[in-house]
N, C-alpha and C positions, 0 to 999 in steps of 0.2 A: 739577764739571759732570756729568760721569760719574754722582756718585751721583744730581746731583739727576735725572737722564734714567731711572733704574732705579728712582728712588722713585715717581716718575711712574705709571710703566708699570705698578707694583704697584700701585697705587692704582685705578688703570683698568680693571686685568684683577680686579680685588676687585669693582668696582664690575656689573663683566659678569658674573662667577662667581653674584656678591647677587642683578643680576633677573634671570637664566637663573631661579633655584631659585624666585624669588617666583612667576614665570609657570607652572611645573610643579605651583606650589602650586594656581594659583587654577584650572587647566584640568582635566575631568574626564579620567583616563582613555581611551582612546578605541580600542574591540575592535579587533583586527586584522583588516581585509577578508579574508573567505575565500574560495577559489577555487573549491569546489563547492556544490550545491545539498544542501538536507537532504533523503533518501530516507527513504520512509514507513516506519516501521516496523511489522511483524505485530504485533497484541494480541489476543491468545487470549481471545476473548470465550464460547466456547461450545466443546463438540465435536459431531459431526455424525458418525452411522454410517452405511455403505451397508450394505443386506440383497438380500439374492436376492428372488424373489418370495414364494418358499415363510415368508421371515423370519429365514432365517440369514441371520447377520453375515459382511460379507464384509473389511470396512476401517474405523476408524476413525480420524479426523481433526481436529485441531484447527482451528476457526472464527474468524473476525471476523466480525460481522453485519453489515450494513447494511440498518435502515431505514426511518429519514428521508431526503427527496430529494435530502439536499447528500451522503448516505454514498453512497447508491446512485448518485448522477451520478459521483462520485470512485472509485468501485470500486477497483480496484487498479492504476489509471493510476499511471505514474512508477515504480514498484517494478521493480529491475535483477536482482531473487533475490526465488523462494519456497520454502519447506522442501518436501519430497514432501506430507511430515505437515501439511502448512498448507492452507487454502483459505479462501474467504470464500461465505456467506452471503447471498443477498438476499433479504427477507420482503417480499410486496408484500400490499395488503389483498384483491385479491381471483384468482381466477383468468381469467384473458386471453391472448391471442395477446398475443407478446412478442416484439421484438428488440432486439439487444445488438451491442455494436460494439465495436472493440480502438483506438481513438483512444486518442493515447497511453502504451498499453498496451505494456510494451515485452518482455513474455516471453511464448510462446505458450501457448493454454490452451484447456482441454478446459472447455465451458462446458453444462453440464444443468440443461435447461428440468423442473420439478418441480410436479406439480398438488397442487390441495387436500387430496388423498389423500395424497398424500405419495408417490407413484409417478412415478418418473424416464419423461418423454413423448419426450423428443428427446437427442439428445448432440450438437453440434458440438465435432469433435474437433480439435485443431492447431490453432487460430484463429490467423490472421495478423498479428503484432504493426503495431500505428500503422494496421490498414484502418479506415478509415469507412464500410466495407461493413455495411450491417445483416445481421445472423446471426437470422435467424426464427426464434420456438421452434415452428411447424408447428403446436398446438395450446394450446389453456390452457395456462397454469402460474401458480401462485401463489408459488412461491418458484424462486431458480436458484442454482445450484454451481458457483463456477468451481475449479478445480484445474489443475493444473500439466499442459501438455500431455504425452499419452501415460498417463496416470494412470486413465482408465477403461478402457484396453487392459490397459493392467500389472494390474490386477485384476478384470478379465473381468465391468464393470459395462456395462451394456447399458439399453434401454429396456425399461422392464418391472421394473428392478428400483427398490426404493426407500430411503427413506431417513427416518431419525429424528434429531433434534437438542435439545440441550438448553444451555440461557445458562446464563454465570454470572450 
């Protein structure tokens, strides 16, 4: 009786071993839930030099561009780290009074309003990470500069001086 209660029970646990393994066969895979979000990462689309006025080079810097309306709405929302060396780019088609806002922008930033000339009109310096506040560029500009707060002080870029860039 004994053996036949042990044969049983092999037979059983064979039988659960067989569709455990059938079932693992026939089910995809399935990634493991992660617990943070993906941050964006910099892609060095271009560099960008700042000049004095006279046209010495005072800094140069690696770019991302933005754009089209979905790059330039997204700017650099959500990003927790930028390199000093890093900044991004905005090309718009024409020059206008412009404001810019830090809505889920989460590092603060020195943001320069830049006309058709290519001469730096306005600086907002330290911008306030997550305001909704509009930051006016006070005059035209056809393209803007953001960089990492404190970065037009650290290199004694001002209104008046300008700037050159080139994509890859």
């Amino acid at each position: 009786m004994k053996q036949f209660r042990l044969l049983t029970l092999s037979i059983i646990l064979l039988f659960v071993v067989a569709a455990c393994n059938k079932k693992a066969e026939e089910e995809p895979p399935v990634a493991p839930p992660t617990t943070h979000h993906e941050q964006p990462q910099f892609v060095k689309e271009g560099e960008l030099i700042f000049l004095k006025p006279d046209g010495k080079e005072i800094v140069k810097i690696n770019i991302e561009v933005a754009e089209t309306p979905a790059e330039q709405e997204k700017g650099l929302m959500n990003r927790p780290y930028m390199n000093n060396e890093d900044g991004m780019l905005f090309i718009f088609n024409r020059d206008e009074e412009r404001g810019f806002w830090m809505r889920n922008t989460i590092i603060p930033l020195d943001i320069m309003y830049v006309n058709a000339q290519m001469e730096i009109v306005s600086i907002a310096v330290n911008t306030e990470p997550y305001s909704e506040r509009s930051i006016p560029s006070g005059r035209p500009a056809k393209y803007v500069v953001e960089v990492n707060a404190g970065f037009s002080a650290q290199y004694g870029i001002t209104a008046g001086c300008k700037i050159s860039y080139t994509k890859l």
